[in-house]
N, C-alpha and C positions, 0 to 999 in steps of 0.2 A: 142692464145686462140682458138687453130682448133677446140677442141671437145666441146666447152663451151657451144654449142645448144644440143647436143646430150642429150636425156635424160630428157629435161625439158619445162615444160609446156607454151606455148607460146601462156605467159595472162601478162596484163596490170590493172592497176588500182587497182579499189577495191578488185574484184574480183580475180585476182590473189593478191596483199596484204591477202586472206583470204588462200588461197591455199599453199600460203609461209608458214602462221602462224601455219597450220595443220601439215605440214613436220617440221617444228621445235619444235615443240612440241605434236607428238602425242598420247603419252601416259595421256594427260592433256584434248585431244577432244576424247577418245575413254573411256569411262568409263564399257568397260568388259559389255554391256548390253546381251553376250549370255553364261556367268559363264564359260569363258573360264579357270581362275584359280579355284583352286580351295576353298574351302568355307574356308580355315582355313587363309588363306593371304588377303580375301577379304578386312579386315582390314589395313593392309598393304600396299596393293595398293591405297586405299581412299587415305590414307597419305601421299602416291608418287606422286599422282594425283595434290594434292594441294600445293606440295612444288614445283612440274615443272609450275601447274600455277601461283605460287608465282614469281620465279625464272626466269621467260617470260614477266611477266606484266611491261610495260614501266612504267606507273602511281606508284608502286612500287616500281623502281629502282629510279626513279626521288625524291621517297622519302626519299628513303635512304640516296644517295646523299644530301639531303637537309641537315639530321641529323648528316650526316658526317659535312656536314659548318658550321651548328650551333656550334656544339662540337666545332670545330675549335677554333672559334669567340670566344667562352666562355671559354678554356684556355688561348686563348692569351690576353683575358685580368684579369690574373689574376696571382697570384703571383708563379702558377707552369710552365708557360709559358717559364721560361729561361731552365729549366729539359726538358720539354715536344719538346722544340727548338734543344736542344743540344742531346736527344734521335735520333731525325730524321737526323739529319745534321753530327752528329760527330760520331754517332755510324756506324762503319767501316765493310763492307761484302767483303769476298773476292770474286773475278769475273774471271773466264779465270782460262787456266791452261798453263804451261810450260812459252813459251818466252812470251807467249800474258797474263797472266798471273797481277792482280792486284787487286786493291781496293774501294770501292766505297761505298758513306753513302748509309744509306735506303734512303734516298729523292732522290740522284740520281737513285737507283735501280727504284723506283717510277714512277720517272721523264723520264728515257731514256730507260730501260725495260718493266715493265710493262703496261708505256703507248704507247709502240711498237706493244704490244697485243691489245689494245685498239683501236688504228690503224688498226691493221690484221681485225678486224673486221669491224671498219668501210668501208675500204676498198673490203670486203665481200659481203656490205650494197651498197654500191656503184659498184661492181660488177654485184648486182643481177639486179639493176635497168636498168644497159647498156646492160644486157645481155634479160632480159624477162620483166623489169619493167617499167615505163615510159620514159625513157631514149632513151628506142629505135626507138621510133615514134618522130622525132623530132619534129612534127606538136602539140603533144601530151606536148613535154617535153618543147616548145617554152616559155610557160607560166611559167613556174617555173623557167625554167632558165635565165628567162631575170628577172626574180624577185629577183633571188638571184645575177646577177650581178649588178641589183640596191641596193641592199640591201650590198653589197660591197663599193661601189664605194661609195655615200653618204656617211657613216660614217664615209670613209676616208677625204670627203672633210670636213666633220666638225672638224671632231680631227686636220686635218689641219691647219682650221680656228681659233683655240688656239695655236697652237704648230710650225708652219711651221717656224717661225724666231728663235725656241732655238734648235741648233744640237743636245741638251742633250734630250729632249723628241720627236721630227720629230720624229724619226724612231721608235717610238709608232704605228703609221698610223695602224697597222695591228689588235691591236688587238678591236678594237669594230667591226669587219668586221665578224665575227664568230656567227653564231646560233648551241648553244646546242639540238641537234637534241634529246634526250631522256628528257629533261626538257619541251622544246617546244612540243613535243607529249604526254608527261607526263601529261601537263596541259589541252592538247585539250581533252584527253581522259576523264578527269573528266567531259566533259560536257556530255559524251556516245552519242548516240542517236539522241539529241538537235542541233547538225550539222549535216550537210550532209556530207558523204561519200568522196566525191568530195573536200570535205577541208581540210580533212585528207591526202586524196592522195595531194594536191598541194601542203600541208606544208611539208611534206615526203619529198618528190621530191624537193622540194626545199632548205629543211636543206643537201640534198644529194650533190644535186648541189653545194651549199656552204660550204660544207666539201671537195671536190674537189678544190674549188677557196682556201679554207683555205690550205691547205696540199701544193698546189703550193706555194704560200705568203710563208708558214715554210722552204720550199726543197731550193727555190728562196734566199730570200732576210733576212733569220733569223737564218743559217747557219755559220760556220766559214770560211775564205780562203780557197777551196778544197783542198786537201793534192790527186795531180790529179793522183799520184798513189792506191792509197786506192781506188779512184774512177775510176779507171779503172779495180779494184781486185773487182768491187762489180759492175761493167756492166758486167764482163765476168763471176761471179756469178746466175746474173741476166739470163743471157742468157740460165746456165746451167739450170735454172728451166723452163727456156719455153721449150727448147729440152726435157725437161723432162715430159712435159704438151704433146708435139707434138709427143712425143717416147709412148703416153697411162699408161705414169706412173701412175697409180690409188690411191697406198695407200698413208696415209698423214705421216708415220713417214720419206721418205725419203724428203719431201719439209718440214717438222721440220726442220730436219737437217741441208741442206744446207739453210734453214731460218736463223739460227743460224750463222751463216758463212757470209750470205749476211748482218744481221746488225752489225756483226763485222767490216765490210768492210764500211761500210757507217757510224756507229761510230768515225771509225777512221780516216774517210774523212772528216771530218771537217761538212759535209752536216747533219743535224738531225736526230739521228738514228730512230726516230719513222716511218721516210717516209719506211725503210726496213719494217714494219708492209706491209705498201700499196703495195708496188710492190712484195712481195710475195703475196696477196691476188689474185693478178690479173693473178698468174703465175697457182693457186691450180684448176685444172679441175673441172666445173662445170657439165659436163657430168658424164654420168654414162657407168660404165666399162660393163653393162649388156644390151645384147640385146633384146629391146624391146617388137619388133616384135615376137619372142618365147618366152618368158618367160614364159606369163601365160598360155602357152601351157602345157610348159615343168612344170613349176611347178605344175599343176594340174594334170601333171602326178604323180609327185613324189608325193602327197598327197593321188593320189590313190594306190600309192606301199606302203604309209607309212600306210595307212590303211588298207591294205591284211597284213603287216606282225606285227600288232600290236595283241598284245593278252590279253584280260581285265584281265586272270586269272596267268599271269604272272608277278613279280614287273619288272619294267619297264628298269631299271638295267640289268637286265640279257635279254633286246631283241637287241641282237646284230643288228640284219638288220635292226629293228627297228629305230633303234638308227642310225646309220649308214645313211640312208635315210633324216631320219628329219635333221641331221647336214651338210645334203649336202643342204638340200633345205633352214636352217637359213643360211649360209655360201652366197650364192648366193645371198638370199634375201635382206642380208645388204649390197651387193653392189652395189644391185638396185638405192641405196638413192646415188647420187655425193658425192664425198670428200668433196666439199667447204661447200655445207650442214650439212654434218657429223659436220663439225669440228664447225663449227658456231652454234651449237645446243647443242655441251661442249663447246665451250668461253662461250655464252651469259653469264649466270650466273656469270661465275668468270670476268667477266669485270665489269656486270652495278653491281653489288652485293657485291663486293671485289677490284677491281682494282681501279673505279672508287670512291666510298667511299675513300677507301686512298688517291686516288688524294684530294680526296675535304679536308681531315682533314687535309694536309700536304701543303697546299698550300690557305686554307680558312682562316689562320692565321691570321688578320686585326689587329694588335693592338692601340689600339685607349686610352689606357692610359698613354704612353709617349710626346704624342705630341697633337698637336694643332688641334683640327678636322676641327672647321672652318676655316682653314689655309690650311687643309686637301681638303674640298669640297667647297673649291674657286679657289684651282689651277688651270693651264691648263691643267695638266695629264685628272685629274677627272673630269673638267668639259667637256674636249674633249674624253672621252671615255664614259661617264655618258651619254650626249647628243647625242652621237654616235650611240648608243647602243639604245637609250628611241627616239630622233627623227628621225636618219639616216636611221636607220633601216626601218621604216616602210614605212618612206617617199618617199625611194629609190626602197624599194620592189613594191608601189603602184605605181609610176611613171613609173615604165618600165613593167609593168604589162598592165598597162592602154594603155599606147603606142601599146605593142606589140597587146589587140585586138583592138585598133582603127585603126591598120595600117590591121588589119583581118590577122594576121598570127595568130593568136588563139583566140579561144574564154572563155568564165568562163566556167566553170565545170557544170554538170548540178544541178540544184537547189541552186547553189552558185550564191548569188548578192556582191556587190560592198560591202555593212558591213563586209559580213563575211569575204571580202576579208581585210578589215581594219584590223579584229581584230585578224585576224592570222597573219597579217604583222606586229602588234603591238608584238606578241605572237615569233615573228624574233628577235626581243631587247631581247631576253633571252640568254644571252651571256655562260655564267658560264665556263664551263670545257676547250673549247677550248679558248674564253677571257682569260682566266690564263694563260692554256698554252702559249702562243702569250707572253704576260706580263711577263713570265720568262724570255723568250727568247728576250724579244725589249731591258729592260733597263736594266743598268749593279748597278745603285745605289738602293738600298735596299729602300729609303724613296720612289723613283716612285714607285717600283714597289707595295708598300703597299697602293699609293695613286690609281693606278692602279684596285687593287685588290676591295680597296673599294667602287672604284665607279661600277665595272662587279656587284657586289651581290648586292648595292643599285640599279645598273640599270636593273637585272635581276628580283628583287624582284618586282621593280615597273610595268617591262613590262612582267609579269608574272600575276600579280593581275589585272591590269588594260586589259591586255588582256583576262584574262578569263571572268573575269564582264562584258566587252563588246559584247562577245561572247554569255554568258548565259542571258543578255537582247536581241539580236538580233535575235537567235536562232531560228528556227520553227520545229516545229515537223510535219505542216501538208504537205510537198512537198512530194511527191510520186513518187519514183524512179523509172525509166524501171529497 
């Protein structure tokens, strides 16, 4: 990652979290106030305006997703449930061409592709952090991530504490260890204003950090026996795209490409294809291919040439030089913006809006009218994910939070006291998307995995409410930030 600094703003915190939000969507903060279009599309654009702030809002996407579970929930238990099952599972998409060439339901498509995309970006998300976000200040990043690997570590040992004697559930351990980083920000957001700043950035940074601890835990230990050729057809893959990162390759259709190649390769390694999402993330240039330092030079030239050859009395079609100028200086100007930015600005939408939704309908299936519920939520599975998740979590995020400023390697955030820090660690038990994911991949018997499944949405449910309420009682509006 030689160029990854080049080109970008080197902020932390809030304040750059605000800087990011403006390059990802800025057509959503600029609302045309000097009538740069003209009067007949003003229309138009209002309604662009509001579907890229729709299409951005975490609070939003976390809704969506929700609606997707419900939906879920409320087929699988009901009599279209066995259609609605064998739609996703048995209905067959062809995948590959020539010798690499086959078959896969939509729930794998789901499952192993487009949660690869899913990946790519959070890996993006995790990117931006080690590169300009809090990540890079370890002094900075000490606090979140000694919270998230308490908030790890705990809910392993309680899912333990049910499950360590039956081989058939042990290897569970992973998944209450997961915060849904778009659920968990989804919620904090509904309080706007009523938190500080500073609790936003910690839980960030710390759903980040623990998307990192989660993605090793998947690559690690939820994987199949490596097939150590495939895994070595997809490090010398890997390779090609940093030579490609370090060779100034700018555009994003050839790291597509050999993206495409890399989760074949790791696919076929037995290792979970979604990790190829990550390690191309990490390979795409966060720099920008345009030189700084002239730009606004040079383009404020070509603004004034494009102004000497413009003519009002001519249609705008017929000003060759015209024309000509302005298409060299849009040409340029879009590759001011990084690749990794570009391309993270078309995911967002089709992840938390499309991808992610389908995960939840395809995998939020609980059905709870064949079987014994309280039979269900007495188990070990559920009671050591359920607990995992609703006490591990917060208990483990506070304890090593607490340690870390007693020992003075960090301190709170400012205007952040010890509540707020409860009830975003409470706000860490919001398991959802990556608790599934984990839970496909731990047990191989269909009744775990459903007793699995319904303790993540019962223990997401609970430490999603109860953390917001605690939140929206603690909350102050009167601290006053520098």
């Amino acid at each position: 990652m030689a160029d990854d600094r080049k080109g970008q703003p080197q902020q932390s915190g809030a304040a750059g979290d605000d800087q990011r939000a403006q390059l990802v969507q800025p057509t959503a903060q600029d609302p045309d106030p000097h009538g740069i279009y003209i009067d007949e599309v003003q229309g138009h654009n209002r309604r662009l305006r509001k579907i890229i702030s729709f299409t951005h809002s975490t609070t939003r996407a976390a809704g969506v997703m929700l609606l997707a579970a419900i939906a879920a929930l409320i087929v699988a238990n009901t009599g279209a449930y066995a259609d609605f099952y064998d739609f996703w599972h048995h209905t067959m998409v062809s995948v590959g061409v020539g010798p690499l060439y086959g078959e896969m339901s939509l729930a794998h498509v789901i499952n192993d592709i487009f949660m690869a995309v899913f990946f790519l970006l959070v890996g993006i998300e995790i990117k931006y952090e080690m590169t300009v976000g809090e990540l890079t200040n370890i002094r900075q990043a000490a606090l979140p991530i000694m919270g998230a690997i308490g908030g790890v570590a705990m809910p392993i040992i309680i899912y333990l504490l049910f499950n360590a004697a039956d081989p058939q559930t042990a290897g569970g351990w992973g998944v209450p260890t997961a915060t849904d980083i778009a659920f968990a920000l989804g919620i904090l957001a509904l309080l706007g204003r009523r938190v500080p700043s500073g609790l936003r950035v910690f839980l960030s940074t710390l759903a980040v950090a623990d998307d990192i601890i989660a993605i090793l835990v998947i690559a690690v230990f939820y994987g199949e026996s490596p097939h150590l050729g495939w895994l070595a057809a997809a490090a010398v893959v890997f390779v090609v795209l940093i030579v490609m990162n370090r060779k100034h390759v700018f555009s994003l259709v050839p790291y597509m490409l050999v993206g495409c190649l890399l989760w074949l390769c790791v696919f076929m390694s037995g290792v979970h294809a979604t990790i190829a999402g990550v390690l191309l993330a990490f390979a795409i240039p966060s720099g920008s291919r345009v030189n700084m330092s002239t730009f606004l030079e040079w383009s404020g030239d070509r603004v004034q040439l494009a102004n000497t050859y413009h003519d009002e009395n001519t249609p705008i079609v017929a000003q060759k030089k015209y024309l000509t100028t302005v298409k060299s200086l849009s040409n340029v100007s879009r590759e001011v913006v990084p690749p990794v930015t570009r391309l993270e600005h078309r995911l967002h939408p089709w992840v938390y809006f499309a991808i992610l939704p389908l995960f939840a309908l395809t995998n939020a299936d609980v059905s709870l009218g064949g079987g014994d519920i309280l039979a269900m939520m007495t188990s070990d599975v559920f009671l050591g994910v359920f607990f995992g998740l609703v006490v591990g979590k917060p208990l483990g995020i506070m304890a090593l939070a607490a340690l870390c400023v007693k020992m003075r390697i960090a301190k709170l955030p400012a205007c952040v006291n010890w509540m707020h820090m409860l009830g975003a660690s409470i706000l860490g038990g919001v398991g959802f998307t990556m608790a599934i994911f984990v839970a496909n991949l731990a047990y191989t018997a269909d009744a775990l995995i459903v007793e699995a499944k319904l303790a993540i949405l019962l223990a997401s449910l609970v430490a999603g409410v109860v953390g917001f309420l605690f939140l929206f009682l603690q909350a102050s509006k009167e601290c006053e930030e520098d």
